[in-house]
N, C-alpha and C positions, 0 to 999 in steps of 0.2 A: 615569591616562589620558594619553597623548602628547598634547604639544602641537600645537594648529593647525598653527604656525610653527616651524622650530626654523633659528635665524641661526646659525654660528660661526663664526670670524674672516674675516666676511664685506672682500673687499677691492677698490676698484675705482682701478686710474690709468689717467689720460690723460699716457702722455711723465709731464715728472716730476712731473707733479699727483697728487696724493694726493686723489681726491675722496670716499672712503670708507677709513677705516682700521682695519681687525680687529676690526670691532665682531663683539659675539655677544651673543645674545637673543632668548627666544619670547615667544610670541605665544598665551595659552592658549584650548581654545575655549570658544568663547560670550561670551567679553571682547570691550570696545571697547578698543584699544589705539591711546593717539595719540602721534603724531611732533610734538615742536615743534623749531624751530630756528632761529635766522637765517639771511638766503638766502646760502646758499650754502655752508650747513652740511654737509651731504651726504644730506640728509633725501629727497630727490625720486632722487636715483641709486640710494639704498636700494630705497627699493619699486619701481620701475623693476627693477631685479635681482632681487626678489620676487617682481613678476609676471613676469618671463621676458622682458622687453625687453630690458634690456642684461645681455649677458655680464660674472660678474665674474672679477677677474684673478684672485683667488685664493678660500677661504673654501669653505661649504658655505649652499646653499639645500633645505632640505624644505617642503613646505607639504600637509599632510592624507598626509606620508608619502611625496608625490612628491620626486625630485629636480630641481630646478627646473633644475639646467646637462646632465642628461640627456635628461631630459622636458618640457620647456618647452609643445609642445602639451599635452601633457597637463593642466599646472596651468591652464592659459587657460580649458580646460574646465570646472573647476571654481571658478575665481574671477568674481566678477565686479568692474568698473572705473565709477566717477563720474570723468567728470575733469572738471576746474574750467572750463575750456573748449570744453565739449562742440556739434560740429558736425552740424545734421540737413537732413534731408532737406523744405529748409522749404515745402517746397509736399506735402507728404504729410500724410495725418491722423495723428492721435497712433494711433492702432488699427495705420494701415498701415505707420508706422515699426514698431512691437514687432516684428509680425508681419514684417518685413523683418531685424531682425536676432534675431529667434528662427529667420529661416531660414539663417543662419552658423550657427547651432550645431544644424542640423536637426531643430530642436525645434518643437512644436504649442504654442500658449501659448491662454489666453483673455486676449485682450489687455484685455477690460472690466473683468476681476478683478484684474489688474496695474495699472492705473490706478484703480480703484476704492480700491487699497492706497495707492496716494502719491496720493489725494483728489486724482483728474483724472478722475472719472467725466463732467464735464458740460461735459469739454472732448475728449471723446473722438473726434468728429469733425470738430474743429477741424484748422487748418493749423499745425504748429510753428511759423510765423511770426506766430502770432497769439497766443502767450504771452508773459507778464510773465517778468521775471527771475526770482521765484522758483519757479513754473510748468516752465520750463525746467529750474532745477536737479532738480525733481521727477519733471522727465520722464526727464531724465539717470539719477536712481537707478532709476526703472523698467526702464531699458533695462539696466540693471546689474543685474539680476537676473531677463530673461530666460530664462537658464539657470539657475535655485535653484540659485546659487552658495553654495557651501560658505564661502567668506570673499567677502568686501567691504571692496573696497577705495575711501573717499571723499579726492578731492582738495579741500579747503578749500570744502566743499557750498555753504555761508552767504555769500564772498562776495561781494561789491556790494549785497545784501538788504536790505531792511528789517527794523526790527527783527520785526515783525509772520512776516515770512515766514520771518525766521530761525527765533524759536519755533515756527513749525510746520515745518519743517528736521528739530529736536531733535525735536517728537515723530512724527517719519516714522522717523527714525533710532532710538529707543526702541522702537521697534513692530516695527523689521524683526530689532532685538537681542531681543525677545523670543519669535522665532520660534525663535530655537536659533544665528543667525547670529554666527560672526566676523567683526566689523566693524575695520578700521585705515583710523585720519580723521588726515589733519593739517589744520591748521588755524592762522589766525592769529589766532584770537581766545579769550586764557586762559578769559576766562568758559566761552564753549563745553566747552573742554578740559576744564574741572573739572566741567560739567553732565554729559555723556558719556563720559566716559575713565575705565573701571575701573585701567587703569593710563596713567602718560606715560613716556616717552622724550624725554630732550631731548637733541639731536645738537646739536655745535657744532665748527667743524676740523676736523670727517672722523670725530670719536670722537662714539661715546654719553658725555656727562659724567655722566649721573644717569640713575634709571627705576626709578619708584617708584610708588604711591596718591598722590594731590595731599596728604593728611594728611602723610604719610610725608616726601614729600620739602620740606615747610614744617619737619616735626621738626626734619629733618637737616641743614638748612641752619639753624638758627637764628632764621628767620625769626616775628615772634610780633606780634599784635594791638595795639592801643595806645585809651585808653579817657580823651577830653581833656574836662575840663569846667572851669569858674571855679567853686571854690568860697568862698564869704565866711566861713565859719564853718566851721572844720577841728578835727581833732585834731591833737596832733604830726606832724610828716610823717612820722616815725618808724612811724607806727602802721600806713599804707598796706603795708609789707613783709608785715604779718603776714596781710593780707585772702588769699582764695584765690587764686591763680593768678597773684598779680603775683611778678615776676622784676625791676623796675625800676622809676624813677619820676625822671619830668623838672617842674622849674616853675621855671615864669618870672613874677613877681607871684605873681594872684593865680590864674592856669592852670597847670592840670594834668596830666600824661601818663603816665597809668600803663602801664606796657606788661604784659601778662599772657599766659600759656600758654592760658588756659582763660577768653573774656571773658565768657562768661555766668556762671560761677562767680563772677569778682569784677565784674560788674555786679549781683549776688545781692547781696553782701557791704555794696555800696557803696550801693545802696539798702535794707539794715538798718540802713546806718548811716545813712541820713537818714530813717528811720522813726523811731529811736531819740533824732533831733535832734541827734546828732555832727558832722551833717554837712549842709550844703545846697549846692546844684550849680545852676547854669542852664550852659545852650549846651555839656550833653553831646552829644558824638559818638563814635561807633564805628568804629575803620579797621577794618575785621577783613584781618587775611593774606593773601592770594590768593598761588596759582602764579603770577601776572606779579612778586610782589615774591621768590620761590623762584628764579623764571626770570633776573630780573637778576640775581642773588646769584649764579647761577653760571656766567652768560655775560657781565657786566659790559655787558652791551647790548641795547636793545627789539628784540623780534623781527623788526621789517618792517626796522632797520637795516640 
């Protein structure tokens, strides 16, 4: 089945900025596919040139088959846009805005069913000025879909949000993915990334450095768990190499640091061994790996840097 997307040696300058450089990569459909990057990575000029905002200097854009540097109306058609800053019409009701830009794309909408989807049914004919931040963002992906856009495209949904309304962000965003939607989110928060992102892309310098499953690209970087506890009664420290899943082991006194591939495997391990009495532990903790310690690893820098 063709890709939603298909990028190849997509290329964008300004004079002799490089703000995108030969990147290639799709986008398959019914995937959430996210962008991370530090700013100024070239993450934002990309999808910009995906949706058909800016021309790029060189490269190729398809999206659902269209040519995006031929057809540019054309893909507008069929995408639809969140952006993170989204401007309305704040003395109109939430009904009368849909219906205001369903009428850009000459389209009939039932705007109570479109809000009833991103759970604004009892703000329906409220004024845009009378929502909460995450209300807004909600309204925002309403109007992004409009036209049953074929892809969706979210700018950083979540935020300034609470955490409350973040979670319900994610499952507005799980619900419109499982209508059959291409969804592509950047975001600056990894947790996010790794709750929704069937794959990531992380841009950094104008290149894609990595893009991969959040599993995948912890493999690939090396990146592995770490499992600390004090234990007063041990066996040889010899012995921890042989438990499942450890690659390594740190101690200082009488702490511990197992670092392992698999932590549930050797938290298994490591509590038969103090079933067995080989062992006893207090002030275990679990780091587990996350894509922000992937993401440093391969950008040497936090994201909002």
């Amino acid at each position: 089945m063709p890709a939603s997307i298909e990028v190849v040696n997509l290329t964008k300058r300004y004079g002799n900025l490089t703000a995108v450089d030969a990147i290639s990569f799709s986008v398959e459909r019914g995937e959430t596919f996210g962008m991370l990057g530090p700013n100024g990575a070239g993450k934002t000029t990309t999808l910009e040139m995906i949706e058909g905002l800016k021309r790029p200097t060189s490269g190729s854009i398809r999206v659902e088959g269209i040519d995006v540097r031929k057809q540019p109306d054309a893909v507008k058609s069929i995408i639809g846009v969140q952006l993170q800053g989204s401007t309305f019409f704040e003395n109109l009701s939430l009904c009368e805005l849909i219906h205001v830009f369903a009428a850009c794309y000459n389209r009939k909408v039932d705007a109570h069913e479109l809000l009833r989807e991103v759970q604004l049914t009892e703000k329906a004919d409220s004024n845009a000025r009378e929502l909460s931040g995450g209300q807004r963002q909600r309204l925002a992906i309403a109007i992004g879909l409009v036209n049953d856009p074929q892809v969706l495209f979210l700018d950083e949904p979540t935020t300034g949000l609470d955490p409350q309304a973040r979670r319900n962000l994610w499952e507005l965003v799980k619900l419109i993915k499982s209508k059959g939607k291409t969804i592509v989110l950047t975001t600056h928060y990894m947790d996010e990334a790794e709750v929704l992102c069937d794959r990531i892309a992380i841009m950094d310098h104008a290149k894609i450095v990595a893009l991969d499953t959040t599993d995948q690209l912890l493999a690939k970087t090396g990146v592995r768990s770490r499992i600390e506890f004090v234990a007063s009664i041990t066996p040889a420290g010899e012995s921890f190499h042989t438990l499942a899943g450890v690659v390594g082991l740190e101690r200082e006194g009488e702490t511990h640091r197992v670092i392992t591939s698999d932590a549930q495997a050797t938290l298994g391990a490591l509590f038969a061994l103090g079933r067995a009495g080989s062992l006893q532990m207090r002030g275990l903790t679990v780091h587990r790996a996350t894509l922000e310690d992937a993401f440093l690893k391969l950008t040497g820098r936090q994201l909002r840097e």
